[in-house]
C-alpha positions in Angstrom: 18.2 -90.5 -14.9 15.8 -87.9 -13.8 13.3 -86.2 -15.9 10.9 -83.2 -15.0 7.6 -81.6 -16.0 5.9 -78.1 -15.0 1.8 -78.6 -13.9 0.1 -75.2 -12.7 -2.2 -75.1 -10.4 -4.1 -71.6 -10.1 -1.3 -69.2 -9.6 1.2 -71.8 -8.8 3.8 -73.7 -10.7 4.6 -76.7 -9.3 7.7 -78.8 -10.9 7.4 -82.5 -10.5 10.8 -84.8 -10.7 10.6 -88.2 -11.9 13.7 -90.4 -10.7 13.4 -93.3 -13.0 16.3 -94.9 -11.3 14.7 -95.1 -8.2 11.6 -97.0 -9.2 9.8 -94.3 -10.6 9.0 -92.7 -7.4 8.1 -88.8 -8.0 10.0 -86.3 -5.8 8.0 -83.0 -5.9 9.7 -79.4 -6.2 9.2 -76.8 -4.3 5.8 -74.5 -5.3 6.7 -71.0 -6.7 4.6 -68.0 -7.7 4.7 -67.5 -11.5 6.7 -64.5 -13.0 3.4 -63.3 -15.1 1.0 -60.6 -13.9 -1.1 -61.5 -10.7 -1.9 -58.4 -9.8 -5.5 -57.5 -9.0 -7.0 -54.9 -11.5 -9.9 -52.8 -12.5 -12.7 -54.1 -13.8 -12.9 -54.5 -18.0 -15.4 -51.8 -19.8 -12.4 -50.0 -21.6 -10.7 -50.6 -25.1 -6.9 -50.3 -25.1 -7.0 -47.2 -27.4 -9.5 -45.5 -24.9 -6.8 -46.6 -22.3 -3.9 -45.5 -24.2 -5.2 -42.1 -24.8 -6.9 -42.1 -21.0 -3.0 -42.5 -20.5 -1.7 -39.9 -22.8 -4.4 -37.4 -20.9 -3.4 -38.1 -17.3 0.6 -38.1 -18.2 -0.2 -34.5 -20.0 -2.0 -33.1 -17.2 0.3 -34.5 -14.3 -1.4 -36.7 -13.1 0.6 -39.9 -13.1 4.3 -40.6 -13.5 6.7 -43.1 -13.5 4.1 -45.5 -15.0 4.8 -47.7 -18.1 1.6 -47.5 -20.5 1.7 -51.1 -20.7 1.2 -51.5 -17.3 -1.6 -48.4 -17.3 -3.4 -50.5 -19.7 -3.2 -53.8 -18.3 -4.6 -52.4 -14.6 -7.2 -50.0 -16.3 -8.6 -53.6 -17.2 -7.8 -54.1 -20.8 -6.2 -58.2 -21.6 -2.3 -57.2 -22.6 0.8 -60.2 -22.5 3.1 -58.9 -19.9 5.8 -60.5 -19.6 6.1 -59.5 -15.7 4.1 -58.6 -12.7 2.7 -55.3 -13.2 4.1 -52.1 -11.5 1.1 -50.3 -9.8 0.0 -46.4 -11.2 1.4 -44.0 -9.6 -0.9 -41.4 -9.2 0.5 -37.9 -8.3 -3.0 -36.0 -8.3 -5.4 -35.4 -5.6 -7.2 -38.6 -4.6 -10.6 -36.9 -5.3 -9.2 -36.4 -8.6 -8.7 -40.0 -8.4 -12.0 -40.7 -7.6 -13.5 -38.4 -10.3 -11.5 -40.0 -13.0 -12.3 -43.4 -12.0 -15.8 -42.4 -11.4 -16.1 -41.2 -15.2 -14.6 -44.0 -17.0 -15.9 -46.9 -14.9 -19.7 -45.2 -15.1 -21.5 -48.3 -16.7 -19.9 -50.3 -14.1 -20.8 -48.3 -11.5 -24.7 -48.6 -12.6 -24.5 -52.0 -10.7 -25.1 -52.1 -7.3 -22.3 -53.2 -5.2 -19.6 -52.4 -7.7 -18.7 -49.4 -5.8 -17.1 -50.9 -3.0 -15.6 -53.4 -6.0 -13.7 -50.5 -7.5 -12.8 -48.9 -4.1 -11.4 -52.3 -3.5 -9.2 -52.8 -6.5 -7.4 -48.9 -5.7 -5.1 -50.1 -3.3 -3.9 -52.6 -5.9 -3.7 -50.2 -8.7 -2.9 -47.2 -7.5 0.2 -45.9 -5.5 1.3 -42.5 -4.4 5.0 -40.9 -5.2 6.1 -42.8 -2.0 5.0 -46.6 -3.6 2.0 -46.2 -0.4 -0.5 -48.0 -1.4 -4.0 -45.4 -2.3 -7.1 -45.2 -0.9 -10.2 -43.1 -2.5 -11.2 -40.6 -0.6 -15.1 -39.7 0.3 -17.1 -38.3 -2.4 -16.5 -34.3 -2.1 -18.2 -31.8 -4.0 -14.7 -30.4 -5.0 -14.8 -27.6 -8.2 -11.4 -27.0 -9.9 -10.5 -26.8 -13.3 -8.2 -29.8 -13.0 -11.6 -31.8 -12.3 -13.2 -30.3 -15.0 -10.3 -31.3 -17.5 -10.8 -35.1 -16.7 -14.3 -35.1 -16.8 -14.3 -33.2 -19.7 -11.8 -36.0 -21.5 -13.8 -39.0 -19.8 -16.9 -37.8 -21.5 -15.3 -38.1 -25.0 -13.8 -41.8 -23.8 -17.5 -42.6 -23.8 -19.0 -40.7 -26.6 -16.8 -43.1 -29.6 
């Protein structure tokens, strides 16, 4: 008669077998990644209505696609339950568009030194191009265009509630 238990360690599940009938000797399972989110993502400082709207905006203008808002909201940093590993943004702007958008909503974070190199870091987990290739943020450019005007224009009322 065998009976089994699930312990988790970190992001691992490991499932332990206990064969009574041989003495109570443990045989131990193979380890397995969880099916839950493990994903890196952005850092908190949003609400998940700012992030809802935030994705509301950037689906309006463009900017992203093929992204559920579930999974927006989860890698923009707000706690959701997923129920599977979430599908990284994929962003169909400019990547200095990128940059600006990040930029704006992740301002109080960015206050701290260091954390820029923390948010360029957590792009290529977040953010993909229409390919699934993994983004990068590109240098800071003095880049005028009414698109970039839009998003700063909407991250500036993200901030103002």
């Amino acid at each position: 008669m065998e009976r089994g238990s699930i312990i988790v360690h970190g992001n691992y599940i490991e499932q332990q077998t206990i064969n009574v009938n041989n003495g109570g000797v443990l045989n131990f399972g193979e380890r397995k990644k969880p099916d839950v989110p493990n994903r890196e993502r952005m850092p908190m400082g949003l609400k998940r209505e700012e992030a809802q709207k935030l994705y509301e905006f950037l689906c309006e203008e463009d900017l992203i696609a093929n992204t559920s808002m579930e999974h927006f909201v989860y890698l923009m940093g707000v706690d959701v339950d997923l129920t599977c590993s979430a599908e990284r943004i994929c962003w169909v702007g400019t990547k200095q568009q990128l940059r600006t958008m990040l930029e704006c909503v992740f301002s109080r974070y960015l206050e701290v030194k260091g954390n820029k190199a923390n948010l360029e870091r957590f792009v290529p987990s977040c953010f993909c191009d229409k390919g699934g290739v993994s983004l990068k943020l590109s240098k800071r450019k003095n880049e005028n265009s009414f698109a970039i005007d839009k998003i700063t224009s909407f991250c500036r009322t993200l901030s103002d509630q």
